[in-house]
N, C-alpha and C positions, 0 to 999 in steps of 0.2 A: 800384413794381416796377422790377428793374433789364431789361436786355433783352439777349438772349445775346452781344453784341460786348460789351458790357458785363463779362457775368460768365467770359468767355473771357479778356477781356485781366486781370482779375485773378486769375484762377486760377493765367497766366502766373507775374503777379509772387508771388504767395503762396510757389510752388512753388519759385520760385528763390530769392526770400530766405529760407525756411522752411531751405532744403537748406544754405545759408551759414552760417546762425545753427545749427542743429543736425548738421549732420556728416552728414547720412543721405543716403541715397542715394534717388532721387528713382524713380518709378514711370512708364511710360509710360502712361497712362488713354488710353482712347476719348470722345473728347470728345462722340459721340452720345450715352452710356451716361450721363458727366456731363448731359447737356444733358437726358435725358428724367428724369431724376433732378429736377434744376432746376425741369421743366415739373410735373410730377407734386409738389414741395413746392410751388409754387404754387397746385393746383389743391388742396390740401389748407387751405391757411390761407383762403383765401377760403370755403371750406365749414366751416370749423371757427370763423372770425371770429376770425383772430388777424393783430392788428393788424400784428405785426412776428416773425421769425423769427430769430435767431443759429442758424447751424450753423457744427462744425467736425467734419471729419471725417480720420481718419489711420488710416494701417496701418503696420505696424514700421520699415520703411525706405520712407515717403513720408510728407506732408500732401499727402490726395487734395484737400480743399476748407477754406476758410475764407471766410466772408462772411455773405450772410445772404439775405431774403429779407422786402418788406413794407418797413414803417415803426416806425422806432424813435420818431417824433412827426409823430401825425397831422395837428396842427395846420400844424406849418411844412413837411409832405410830405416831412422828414429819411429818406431811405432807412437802413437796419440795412446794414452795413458791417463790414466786417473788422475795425474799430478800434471801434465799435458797445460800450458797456460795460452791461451786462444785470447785475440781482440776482439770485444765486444763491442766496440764502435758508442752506436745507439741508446745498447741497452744501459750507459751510462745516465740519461737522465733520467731512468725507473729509480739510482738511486739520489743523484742530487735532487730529485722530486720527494724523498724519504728524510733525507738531510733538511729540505725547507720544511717541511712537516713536522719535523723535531723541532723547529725551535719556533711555530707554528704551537704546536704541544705546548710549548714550556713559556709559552707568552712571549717570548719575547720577537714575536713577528705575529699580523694576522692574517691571509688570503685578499682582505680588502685592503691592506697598503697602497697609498700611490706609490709608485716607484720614483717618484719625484720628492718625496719626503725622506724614504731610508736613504737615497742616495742624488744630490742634485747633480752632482758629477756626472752621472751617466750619461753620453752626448748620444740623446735620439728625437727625435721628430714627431711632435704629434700634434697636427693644428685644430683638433676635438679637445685637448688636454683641459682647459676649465672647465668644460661638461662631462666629457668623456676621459677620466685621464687613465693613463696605463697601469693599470695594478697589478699587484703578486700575482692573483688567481691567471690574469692574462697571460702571464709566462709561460706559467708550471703547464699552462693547456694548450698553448701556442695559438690564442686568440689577440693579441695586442696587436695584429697587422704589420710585422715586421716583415722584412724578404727573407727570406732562406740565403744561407752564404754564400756570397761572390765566389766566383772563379779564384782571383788572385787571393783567397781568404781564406783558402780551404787547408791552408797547409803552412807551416812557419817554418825557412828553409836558414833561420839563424841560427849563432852557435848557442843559444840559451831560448829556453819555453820563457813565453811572454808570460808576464808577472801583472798583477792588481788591475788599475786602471787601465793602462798602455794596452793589455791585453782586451777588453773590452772595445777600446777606442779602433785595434786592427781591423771589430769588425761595424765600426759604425756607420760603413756604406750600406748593411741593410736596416737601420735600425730605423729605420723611415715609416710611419704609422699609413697603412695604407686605405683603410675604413676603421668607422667607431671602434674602440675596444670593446669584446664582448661579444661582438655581431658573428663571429663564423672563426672554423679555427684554419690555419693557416699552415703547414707544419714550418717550424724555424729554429737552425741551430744557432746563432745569434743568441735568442731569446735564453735560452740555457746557458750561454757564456754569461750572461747577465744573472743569470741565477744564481752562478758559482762564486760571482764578486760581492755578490748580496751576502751570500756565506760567510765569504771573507770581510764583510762591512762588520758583519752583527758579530762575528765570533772569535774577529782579530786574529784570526788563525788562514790559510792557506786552505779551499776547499775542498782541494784530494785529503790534508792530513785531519780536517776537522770530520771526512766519513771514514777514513779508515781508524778513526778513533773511536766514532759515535755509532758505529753501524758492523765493520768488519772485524773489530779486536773482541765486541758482546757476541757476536755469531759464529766466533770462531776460525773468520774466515783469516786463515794464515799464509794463503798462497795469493792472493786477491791484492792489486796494485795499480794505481791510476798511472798510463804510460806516458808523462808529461814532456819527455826528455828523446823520443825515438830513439831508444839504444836498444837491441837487441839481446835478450837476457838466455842464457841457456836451457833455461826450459820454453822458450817461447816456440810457439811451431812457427813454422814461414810461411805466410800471405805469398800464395802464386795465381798467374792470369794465366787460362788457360787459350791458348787461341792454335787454331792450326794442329790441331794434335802436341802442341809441346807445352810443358809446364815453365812456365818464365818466374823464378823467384820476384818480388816485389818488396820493392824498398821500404823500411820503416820511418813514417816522417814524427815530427814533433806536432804533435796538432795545433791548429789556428786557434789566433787566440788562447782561450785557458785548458782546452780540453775538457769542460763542463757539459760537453755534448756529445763526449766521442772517447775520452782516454780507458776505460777502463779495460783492465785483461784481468781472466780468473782460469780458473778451470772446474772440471768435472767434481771435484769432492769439495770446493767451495761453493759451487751453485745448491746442490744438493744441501748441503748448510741453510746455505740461505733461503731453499726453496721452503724448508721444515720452517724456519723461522715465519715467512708465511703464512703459510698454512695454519698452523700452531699457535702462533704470538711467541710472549715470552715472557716471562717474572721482571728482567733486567727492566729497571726503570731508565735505564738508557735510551731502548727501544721502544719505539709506538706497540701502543698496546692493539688489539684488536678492533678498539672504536674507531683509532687511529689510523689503523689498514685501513678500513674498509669507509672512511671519508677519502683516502687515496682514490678509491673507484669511484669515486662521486661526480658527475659533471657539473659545474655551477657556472659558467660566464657564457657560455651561447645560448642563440634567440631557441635553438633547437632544443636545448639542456629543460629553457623557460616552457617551452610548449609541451614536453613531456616526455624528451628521446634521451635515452641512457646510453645510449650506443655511442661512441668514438672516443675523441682522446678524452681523459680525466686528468691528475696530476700526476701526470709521467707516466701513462701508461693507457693503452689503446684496450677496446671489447669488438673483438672480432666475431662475426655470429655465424661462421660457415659448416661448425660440425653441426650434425646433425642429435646430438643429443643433450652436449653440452654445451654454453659458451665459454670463452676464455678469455682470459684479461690477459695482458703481458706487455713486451715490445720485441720488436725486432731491430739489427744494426746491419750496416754494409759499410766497408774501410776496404780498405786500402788490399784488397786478400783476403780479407776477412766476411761472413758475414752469422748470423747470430740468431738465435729466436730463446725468448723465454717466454712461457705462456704458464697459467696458473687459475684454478677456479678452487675455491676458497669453501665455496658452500660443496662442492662434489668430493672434495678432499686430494686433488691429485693437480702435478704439478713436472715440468719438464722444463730442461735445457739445450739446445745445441750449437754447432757451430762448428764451421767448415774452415778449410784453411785456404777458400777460391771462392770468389763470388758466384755462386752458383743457385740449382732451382732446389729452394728446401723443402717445398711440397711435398714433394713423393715421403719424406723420412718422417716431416709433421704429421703424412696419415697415417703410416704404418704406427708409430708412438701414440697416436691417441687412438686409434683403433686397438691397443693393444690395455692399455689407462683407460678405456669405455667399456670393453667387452660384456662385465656386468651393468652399467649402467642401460635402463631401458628410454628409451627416446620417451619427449611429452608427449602429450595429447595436444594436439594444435586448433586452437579456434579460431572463429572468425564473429565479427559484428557487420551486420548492413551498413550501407554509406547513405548516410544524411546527404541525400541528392540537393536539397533545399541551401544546406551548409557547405557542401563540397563545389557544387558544379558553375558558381559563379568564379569556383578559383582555378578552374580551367585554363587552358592556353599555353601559349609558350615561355619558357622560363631559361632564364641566362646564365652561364654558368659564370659563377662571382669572384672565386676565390683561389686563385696561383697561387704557388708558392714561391714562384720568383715572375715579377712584371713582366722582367726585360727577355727571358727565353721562352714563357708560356703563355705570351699576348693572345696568341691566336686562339687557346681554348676561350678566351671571353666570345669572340666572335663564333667557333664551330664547336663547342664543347655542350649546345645548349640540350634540354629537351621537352620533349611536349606533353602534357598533360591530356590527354584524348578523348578520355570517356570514363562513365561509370558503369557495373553491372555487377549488380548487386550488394557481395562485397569486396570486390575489386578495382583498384582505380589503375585504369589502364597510362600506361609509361611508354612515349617512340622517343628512343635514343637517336643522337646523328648520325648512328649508322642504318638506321631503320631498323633495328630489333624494337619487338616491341615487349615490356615486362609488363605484368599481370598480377599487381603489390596485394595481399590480402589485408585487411582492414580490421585492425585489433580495440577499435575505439579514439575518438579526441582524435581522429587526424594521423592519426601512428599507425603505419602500417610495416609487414615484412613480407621480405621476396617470397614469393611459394615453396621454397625449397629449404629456407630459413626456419628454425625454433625460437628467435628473438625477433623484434622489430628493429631495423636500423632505416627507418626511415620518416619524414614528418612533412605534411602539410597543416600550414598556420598564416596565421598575418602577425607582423609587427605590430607594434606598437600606435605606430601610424598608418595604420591598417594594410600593409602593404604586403602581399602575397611573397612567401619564401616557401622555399624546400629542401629539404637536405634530407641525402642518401647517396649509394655508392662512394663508400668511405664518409669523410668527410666532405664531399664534397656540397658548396651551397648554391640554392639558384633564386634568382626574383624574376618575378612576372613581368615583363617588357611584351610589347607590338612585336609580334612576329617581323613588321615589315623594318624595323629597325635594326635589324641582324641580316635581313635581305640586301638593306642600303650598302651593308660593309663586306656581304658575300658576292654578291653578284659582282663586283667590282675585280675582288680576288679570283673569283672563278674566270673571267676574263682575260686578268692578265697571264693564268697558268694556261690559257689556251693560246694568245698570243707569244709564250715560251714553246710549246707545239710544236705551231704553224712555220715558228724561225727555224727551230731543229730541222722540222724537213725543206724549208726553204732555203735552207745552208745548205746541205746535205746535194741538192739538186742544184744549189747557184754554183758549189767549185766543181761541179760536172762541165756546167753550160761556161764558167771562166776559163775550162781547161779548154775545152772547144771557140774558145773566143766568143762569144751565142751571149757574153755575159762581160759589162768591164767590173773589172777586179774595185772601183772605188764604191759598184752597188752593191755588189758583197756583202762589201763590208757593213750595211744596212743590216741585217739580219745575221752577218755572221757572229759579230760582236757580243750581241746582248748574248748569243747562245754561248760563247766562251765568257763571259761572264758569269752566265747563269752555271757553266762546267766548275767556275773560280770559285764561287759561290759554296755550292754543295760540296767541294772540296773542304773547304776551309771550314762548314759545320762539321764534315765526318772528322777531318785533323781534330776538332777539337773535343768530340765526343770521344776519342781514340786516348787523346792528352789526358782527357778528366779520367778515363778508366786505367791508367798505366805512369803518368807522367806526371804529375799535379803540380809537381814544384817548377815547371815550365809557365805557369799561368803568374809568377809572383815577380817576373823580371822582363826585361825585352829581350828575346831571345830570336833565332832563327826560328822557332815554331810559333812563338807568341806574333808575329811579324805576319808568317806567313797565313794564320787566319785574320790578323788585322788586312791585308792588303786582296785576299781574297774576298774579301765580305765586303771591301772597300771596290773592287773592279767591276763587281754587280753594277753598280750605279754610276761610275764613270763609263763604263763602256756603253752603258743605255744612253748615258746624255751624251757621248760621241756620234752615235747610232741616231740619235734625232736632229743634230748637228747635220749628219750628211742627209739625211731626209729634206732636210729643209733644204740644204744647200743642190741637192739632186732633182728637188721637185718637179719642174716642170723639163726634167728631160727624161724622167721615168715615165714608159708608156705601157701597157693602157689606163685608160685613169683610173679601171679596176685595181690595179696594183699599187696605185697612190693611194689610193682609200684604206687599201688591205694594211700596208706597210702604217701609215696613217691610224688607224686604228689599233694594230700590235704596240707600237710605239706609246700612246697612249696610252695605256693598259700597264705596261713596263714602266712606267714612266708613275703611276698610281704604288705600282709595287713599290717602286725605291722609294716614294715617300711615304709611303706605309714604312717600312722597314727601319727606314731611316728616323722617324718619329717613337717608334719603339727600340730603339739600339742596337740594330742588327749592322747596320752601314758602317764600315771602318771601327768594328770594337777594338781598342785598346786595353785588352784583359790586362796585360799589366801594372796599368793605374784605374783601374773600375773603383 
């Protein structure tokens, strides 16, 4: 930890060379306000178990702080420092979403491109393409219906970072159009690899070198570097997982594919650069000007964007509505160690960065920092409009939730993710989520509503084009209007067979009692025992591989002992269920009473629905290593 002479005397220096290097005009701060600010991030990372801290913190004409807070390597006791270089993961496509905009700016790209005209090369899937085809706008907002990246995608475990096409092509397992372009946004890091070779199509240059020319040499940013290569650099801090009480360093990979979604490392005194750039603009004709920001925060390709809603992702960067006084546009990242927030409101003048060296909860440090960046701002005044009962209440009912970001792991939210539209009163239109909460949207006009607790709307009821009811809120997330009972047909199904998993547990549980007493032969058992070590192989091999994704990632890119061992556990689910109805059939009629042939009969069933549920969506024997 540093200690306040410490972070006094660089505040000093930050504030005067901050003010040289950028032209602004500097703030007088209360250094107690700083100092309890200071006291108060500490007493947060030690409760939260984060190793090390970067903040930078600015309003339109000052940088109030830059430095940090913790240890950027625990090992050698390295303090996190102003110069401190932190992976930002994520917030990398805030800037290749900057980079397409520049040459968006200078004509020589427009938003409305098909991406099948700058580039025919690129191998993706879209069988809308003559009506619907995939354009720029659909990238930069992650509306083109791509998948979010494969398991074996995530990470490039060669001795050189993929290059131009080839790096595109690693991930063109998701690049499969999943609805119209335009319809709902999706989040996809795919989609930004593609971005970056657009870059490199138009600019015949290499996408990290064509920003760090057009964006980070005009801003000054001197410390700021796209990590294409996982090398490990001296001032870089170290990505560690925390588990069990103990800090486990964690590896630096080369990113998947180009790194167009994920390479970037900065630190404290280049954020701050770049957040005044922001906030400010800039003379350099290099740089977007201020028209040019603030079409960045523009939403233009979803049905939600068309009906009135400004809330979610724009080009490269998200508006989250949770403070209470102001909103904020930004992005956040998560890597490998790492994880990141940049947030920024343009019209309030104020502006923050952070970023930890442990995937951890950044909540608590984002309130304290904008509670700190708010203090003089006073909250709106919030209104409401009546609801057009005439216009609204035919669009009642149940609605499906539409839009994963990957098919093959988030099937089930289509099916349980859904919610209901209930009622009107007054101006409220009442919300029951599948867990039974129920939310109570206040009604701001046109079908735009925001949560009671909210200053912005982020929410929309409307019909398509085809007059077809949608809604979208709680993030991005999209829903259409469907038969309640058509989500019954595929619930009640599932709901069964997790009861017929139950009933086998305790029917194991009690059969190797009654086999060890002989009361039982060991080949009925086997009926009930099977599917439940199955169902044990099963859930094993999910949490192996949730485990793998947060610690091990280059295990997904080869056949390995781990990559195996979730293939063949997720694979024992469904062989053990069909051996298990095997002896059913083969035991039938010497199983008595005929209650128990029913019951067993019944369970089987049910299991038997699951594995081809599972099995239809790819959960049965995955082979992450060739996905």
């Amino acid at each position: 930890m540093i200690n306040l002479k410490t972070f006094y005397i660089a505040i000093l220096i930050a504030v005067s060379y901050f003010t040289a290097a950028a032209q602004v005009k500097s703030e007088t701060n209360s250094n107690t306000t700083l100092a309890q600010l200071h006291k108060q991030l500490e007493t947060v990372i030690q409760k939260e178990n984060i190793p090390g801290l970067m903040v930078s913190i600015v309003k339109k004409d000052s940088i109030l702080y830059v430095g940090g807070v913790g240890y950027a390597d625990l090992q050698q006791r390295r303090p996190v420092d102003q110069l401190t270089q932190f992976h930002f993961a994520s917030v990398t496509k805030f800037f290749v979403a900057m980079g397409i905009q520049q040459l968006v700016a200078k004509g020589r790209l427009k938003l409305s491109d098909r991406i099948r005209d700058i580039a025919p090369e690129i191998p993706f899937n879209n069988r809308w393409e003559d009506t619907d085809p995939v354009r720029l706008v659909h990238l930069l907002e992650h509306t083109a219906g791509f998948d979010d990246v494969q398991l074996n995608s995530m990470v490039n475990i060669g001795e050189k970072p993929l290059l131009g096409i080839e790096a595109v092509k690693a991930v063109s397992n998701s690049l499969t159009v999943r609805w119209k372009p335009g319809t709902m946004m999706s989040y996809s890091n795919p989609g930004y690899n593609v971005l970056g070779y657009i870059i490199e199509k138009v600019t015949e240059m290499p996408w990290d070198k064509y920003l760090e020319q057009h964006i980070f040499l005009p801003i000054n940013m001197r410390n700021s570097l796209f990590d294409r290569n996982g090398i490990r650099m001296p001032n870089f801090a170290t990505g560690y997982d925390f588990q069990d009480g103990v800090y486990r360093p964690m590896p630096f990979y080369q990113p998947g594919s180009n790194g167009a979604g994920s390479a970037l490392v900065s630190n404290a005194e280049d954020m701050a650069r770049f957040m005044l750039y922001l906030l400010n603009g800039s003379a350099d004709s290099t740089l977007l000007n201020n028209t040019n920001l603030k079409e960045l925060e523009t939403i233009h390709s979803t049905l939600a964007s068309q009906a009135g809603l400004q809330t979610g992702y724009a080009l490269g960067n998200d508006l989250f509505p949770n403070n209470k006084k102001v909103s904020l546009r930004g992005h956040n990242g998560k890597g490998e160690g790492f994880v990141s927030w940049l947030f920024f409101n343009r019209e309030a003048g104020i502006a923050y960065a952070i970023a930890a060296n442990s995937v951890v909860n950044m909540w608590p440090i984002s309130q304290a920092i904008e509670d700190f960046l708010t203090k003089n701002i006073s909250p709106p005044k919030l209104t409401s409009v009546p609801i057009d009962k005439q216009k609204i209440k035919p669009l009642l009912g149940y609605y499906q939730f539409m839009n994963p970001k990957n098919d093959r792991w988030e099937f089930y939210k289509r099916i349980f993710g859904g919610i209901e539209l209930r009622g009107i009163s007054k101006d409220r239109l009442l919300v029951k989520k599948e867990n039974g909460q129920i939310d109570s949207l206040v009604h701001l006009g046109n079908g735009i509503f925001r949560a009671k607790d909210d200053i912005i709307p982020s929410f929309v009821l409307a019909q398509d084009s085809m007059g077809q009811p949608f809604f979208q809120g709680y993030g991005n997330s999209f829903y259409r209007k469907v038969p309640r009972a058509s989500l019954l047909v595929q619930k009640i199904p599932i709901y069964l067979g997790f009861i017929a998993i139950l009933i086998y547990m305790i029917f194991s549980l009690v059969g190797v009692v009654l086999t060890f007493f002989k009361k039982m032969k060991l080949i009925d058992l086997g009926i009930p025992l099977l599917p439940t070590v199955g169902t044990c192989c099963c859930i094993a091999a999910y949490r192996l591989m949730g485990l793998t994704d947060a610690s091990h990632k280059e295990l997904f890119t080869s056949f390995n002992i781990t990559s195996f061992l979730i293939f063949l556990g997720m694979l024992s689910f469904a062989i053990l269920v069909i051996v298990s109805s095997l002896l059913l059939y083969k035991r039938w009629f010497q199983l008595t009473p005929r209650w128990l042939r029913l019951l067993l009969a019944f369970c089987n069933f049910f299991l038997c629905y699951l594995v081809a549920l599972l099995s239809i969506n790819g959960w049965i024997g995955v082979p992450i290593w060739m996905m």
